[in-house]
C-alpha positions in Angstrom: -13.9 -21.3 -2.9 -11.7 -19.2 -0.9 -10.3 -20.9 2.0 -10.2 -20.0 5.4 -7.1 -20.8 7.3 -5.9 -20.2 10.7 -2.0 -20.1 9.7 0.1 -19.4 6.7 1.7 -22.6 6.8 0.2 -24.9 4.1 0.4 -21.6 1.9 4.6 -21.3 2.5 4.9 -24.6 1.8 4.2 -23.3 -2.1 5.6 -20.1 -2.2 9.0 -18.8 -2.5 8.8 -15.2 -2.0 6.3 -12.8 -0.5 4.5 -9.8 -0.8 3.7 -8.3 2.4 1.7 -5.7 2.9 2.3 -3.3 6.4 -0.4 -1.3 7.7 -3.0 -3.5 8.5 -0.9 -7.1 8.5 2.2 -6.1 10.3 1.2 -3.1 12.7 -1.5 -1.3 13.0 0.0 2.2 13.2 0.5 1.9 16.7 1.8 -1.9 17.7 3.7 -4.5 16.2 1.2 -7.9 14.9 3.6 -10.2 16.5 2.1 -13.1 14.9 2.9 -11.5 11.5 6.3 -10.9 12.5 6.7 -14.1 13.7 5.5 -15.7 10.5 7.4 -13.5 8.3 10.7 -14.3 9.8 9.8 -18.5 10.2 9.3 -18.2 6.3 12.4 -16.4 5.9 14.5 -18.6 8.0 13.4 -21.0 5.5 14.9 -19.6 2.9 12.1 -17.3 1.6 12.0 -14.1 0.7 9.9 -11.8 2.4 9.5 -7.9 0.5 7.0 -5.4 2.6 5.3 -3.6 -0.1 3.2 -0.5 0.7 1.4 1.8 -0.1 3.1 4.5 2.4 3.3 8.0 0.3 7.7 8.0 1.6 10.9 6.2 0.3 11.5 2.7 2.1 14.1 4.2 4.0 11.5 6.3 6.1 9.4 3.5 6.2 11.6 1.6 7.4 12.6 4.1 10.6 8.9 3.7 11.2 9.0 0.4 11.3 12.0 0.5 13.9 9.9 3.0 16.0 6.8 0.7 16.5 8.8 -2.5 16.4 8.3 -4.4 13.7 11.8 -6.4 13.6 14.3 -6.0 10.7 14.7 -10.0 10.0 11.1 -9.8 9.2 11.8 -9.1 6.0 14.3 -9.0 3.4 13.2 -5.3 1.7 10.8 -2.7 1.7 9.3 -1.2 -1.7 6.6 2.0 -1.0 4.3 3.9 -3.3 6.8 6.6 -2.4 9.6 4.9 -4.1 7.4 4.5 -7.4 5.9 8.1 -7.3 9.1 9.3 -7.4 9.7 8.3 -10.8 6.4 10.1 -12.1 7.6 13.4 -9.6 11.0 13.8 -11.9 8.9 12.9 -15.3 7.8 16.5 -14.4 10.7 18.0 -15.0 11.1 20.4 -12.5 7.7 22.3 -12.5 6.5 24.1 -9.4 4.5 21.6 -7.5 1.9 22.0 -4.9 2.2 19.1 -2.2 -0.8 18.5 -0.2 0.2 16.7 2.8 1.9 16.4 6.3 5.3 17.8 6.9 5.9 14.1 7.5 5.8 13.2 4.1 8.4 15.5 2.7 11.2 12.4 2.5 9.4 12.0 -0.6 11.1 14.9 -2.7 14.5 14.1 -0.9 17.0 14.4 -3.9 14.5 15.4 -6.4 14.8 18.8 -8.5 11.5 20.0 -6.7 9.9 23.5 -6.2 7.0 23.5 -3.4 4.5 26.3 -4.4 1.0 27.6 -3.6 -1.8 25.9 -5.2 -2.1 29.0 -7.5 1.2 29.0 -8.3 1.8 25.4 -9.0 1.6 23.1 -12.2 1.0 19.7 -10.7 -0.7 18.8 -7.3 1.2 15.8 -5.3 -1.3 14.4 -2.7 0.3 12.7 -0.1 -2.3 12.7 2.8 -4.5 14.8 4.5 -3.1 18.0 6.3 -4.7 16.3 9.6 -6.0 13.0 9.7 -7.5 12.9 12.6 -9.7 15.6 11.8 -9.9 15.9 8.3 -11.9 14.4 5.2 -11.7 14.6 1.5 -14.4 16.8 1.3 -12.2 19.3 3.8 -10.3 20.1 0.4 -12.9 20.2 -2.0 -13.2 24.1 -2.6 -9.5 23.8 -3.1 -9.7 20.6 -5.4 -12.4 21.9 -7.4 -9.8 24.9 -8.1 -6.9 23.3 -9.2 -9.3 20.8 -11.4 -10.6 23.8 -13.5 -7.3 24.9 -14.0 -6.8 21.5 -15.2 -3.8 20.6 -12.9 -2.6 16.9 -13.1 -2.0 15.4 -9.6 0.3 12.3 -8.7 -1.1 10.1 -5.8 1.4 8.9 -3.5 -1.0 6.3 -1.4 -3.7 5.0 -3.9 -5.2 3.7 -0.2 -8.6 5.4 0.5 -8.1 4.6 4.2 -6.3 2.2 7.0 -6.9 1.5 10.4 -5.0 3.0 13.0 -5.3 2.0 16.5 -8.7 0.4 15.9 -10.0 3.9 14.0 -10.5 4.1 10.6 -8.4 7.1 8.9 -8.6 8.5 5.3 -5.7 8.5 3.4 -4.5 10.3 0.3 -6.3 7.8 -2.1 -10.1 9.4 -0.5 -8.6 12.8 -1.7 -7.5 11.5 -5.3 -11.1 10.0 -5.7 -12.5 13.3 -5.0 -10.5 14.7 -7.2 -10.9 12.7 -9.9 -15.0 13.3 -9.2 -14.6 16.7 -9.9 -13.0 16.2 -13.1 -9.1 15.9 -12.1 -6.8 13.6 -13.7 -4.7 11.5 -11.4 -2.0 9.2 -11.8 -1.1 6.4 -10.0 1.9 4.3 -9.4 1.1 2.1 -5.6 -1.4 -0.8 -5.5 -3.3 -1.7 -7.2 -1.8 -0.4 -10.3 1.3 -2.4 -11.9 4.4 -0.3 -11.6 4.9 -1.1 -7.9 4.7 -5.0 -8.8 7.2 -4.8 -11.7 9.1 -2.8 -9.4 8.4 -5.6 -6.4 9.1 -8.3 -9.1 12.4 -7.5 -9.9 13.6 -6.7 -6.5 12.7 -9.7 -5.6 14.9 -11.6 -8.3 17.7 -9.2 -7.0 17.3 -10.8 -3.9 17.3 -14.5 -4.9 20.0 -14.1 -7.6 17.2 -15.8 -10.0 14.0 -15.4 -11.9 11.5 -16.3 -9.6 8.1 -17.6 -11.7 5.1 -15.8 -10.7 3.0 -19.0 -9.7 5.8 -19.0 -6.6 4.8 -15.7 -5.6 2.2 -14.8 -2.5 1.0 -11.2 -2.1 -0.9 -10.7 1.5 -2.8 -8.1 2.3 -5.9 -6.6 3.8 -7.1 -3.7 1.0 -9.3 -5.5 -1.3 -9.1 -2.5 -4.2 -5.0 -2.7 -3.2 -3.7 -5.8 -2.2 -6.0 -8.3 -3.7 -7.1 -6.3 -6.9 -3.5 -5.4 -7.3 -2.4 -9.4 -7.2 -4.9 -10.3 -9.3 -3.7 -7.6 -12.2 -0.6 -8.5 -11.4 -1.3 -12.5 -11.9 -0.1 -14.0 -8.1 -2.2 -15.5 -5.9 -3.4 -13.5 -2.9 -4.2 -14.1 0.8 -6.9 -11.7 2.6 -6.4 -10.6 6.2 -9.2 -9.5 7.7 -8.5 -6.3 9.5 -11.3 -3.7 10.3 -10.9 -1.6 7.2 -13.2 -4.2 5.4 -14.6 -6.4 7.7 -16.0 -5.0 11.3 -18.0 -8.9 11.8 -16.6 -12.3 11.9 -14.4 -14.1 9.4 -17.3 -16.2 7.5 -17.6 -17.9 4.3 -20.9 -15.8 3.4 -19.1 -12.4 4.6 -16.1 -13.9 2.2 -18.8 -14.2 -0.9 -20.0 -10.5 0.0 -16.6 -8.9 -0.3 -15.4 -11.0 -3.4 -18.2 -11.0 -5.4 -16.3 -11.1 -8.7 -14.3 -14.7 -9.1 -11.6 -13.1 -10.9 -10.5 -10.7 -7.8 -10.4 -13.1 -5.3 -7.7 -14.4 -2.8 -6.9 -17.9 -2.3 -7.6 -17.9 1.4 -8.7 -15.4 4.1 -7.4 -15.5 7.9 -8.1 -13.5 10.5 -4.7 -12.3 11.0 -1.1 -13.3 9.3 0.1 -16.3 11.9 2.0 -19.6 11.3 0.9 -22.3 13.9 
């Protein structure tokens, strides 16, 4: 049975380290949750550890500045680890090949320090989806005349944000994970490295015994999140327990048991608890 709880308290009492994910439990693009902040820096003043893991398609660095922007307070949390910082890895694996990046300008930070050439779709050996040129106004199917190109000429393409959407401001926007699926619909191959797939939790698991000078067992670990194919599929792969916030990417009615049992329908993918949002009270 998956509990339902209206703070994170009974929950911290257990853990010793966090896995927190951002858009969705922190901010929603826009504005700070100050409830999550809140909690996040209660649990670290208790000597917790508190790592934002995310699926952003940029180092932590830039996710960081965001954070600064909208207001999420630095002694929130003790580090930041993005699908940006993992893609990078599979970006140099490339060795240098011409690369077409489909994305915003704002996602460049990604390629920082990297031996990268940027290049035309026809010109390019790999494909690295970021995002969507526009978000606002965009959709995976926007790009599939150019998708269905570069899958016939067999082109492998890295995603940077396995996230098929988030919400922003109370709107639901695609992100680059919609334009991977399509891709991988026509035939692409795709790689991975952000939630739900492991590298970013080995990654997140040995930053985090970095930060506490010690092995820190698994059973001790808390991943919260609101993606359900990200942050709960990705704990459960990753063997920690999980706690579901329901934001309006999943869930548009009211936190119930029943609507719990219709979005976890598989025991083995399930959180321990759900909350509306991430408070301590």
């Amino acid at each position: 049975m998956i509990l339902i709880l209206g703070s994170i308290a009974p929950l911290a009492a257990t853990t010793k380290a966090w896995f927190v994910d951002i858009w969705g439990v922190m901010h929603n693009g826009v504005t700070p949750f100050t409830g999550a902040v809140a909690a996040c820096e209660r649990f670290r003043q208790g000597g917790g550890i508190v790592v934002l893991v995310s699926n952003a398609p940029r180092p932590h660095g830039s996710v960081e500045a965001q954070l600064d922007r909208i207001g999420v307070a630095r002694a929130a949390y003790d580090a930041i680890l993005s699908s940006g910082d993992t893609s990078r890895g599979l970006i140099a694996a490339l060795g240098g090949e011409p690369l077409y990046h489909l994305g915003p300008e704002r996602d460049l930070a990604l390629f920082e320090g990297l031996t990268v050439t940027l290049a035309a779709p026809d010109a390019a050996e790999a494909i690295v989806c970021t995002g969507l040129f526009d978000d606002e106004t965009d959709t995976a199917e926007t790009y599939a005349t150019l998708l269905e190109a570069c899958a016939k000429r067999g082109l492998p393409m890295i995603c940077a944000n396995p996230d098929l959407h988030v919400e922003r401001g109370g709107r639901i926007i695609p992100c680059a994970g919609a334009v991977a699926a399509k891709y991988e619909q026509l035939g692409g191959n795709v790689s991975y490295a952000g939630k739900p797939h492991l590298p970013i939790y080995d990654a997140a698991f040995a930053l985090t015994d970095k930060l506490a000078g010690r092995p820190i067992p698994r059973q001790a670990i808390l991943a919260i999140g609101d993606g359900i194919r990200t942050d709960i599929a990705g704990a459960a792969r990753a063997q920690v327990r999980s706690v579901y916030i329901a934001s309006g990417v999943h869930l548009k009615a009211q936190l119930t048991r029943e609507a719990l049992e219709g979005l976890f329908p598989d025991p083995s993918v399930r959180p321990v608890a759900a909350m509306s949002a991430l408070v301590w009270e």
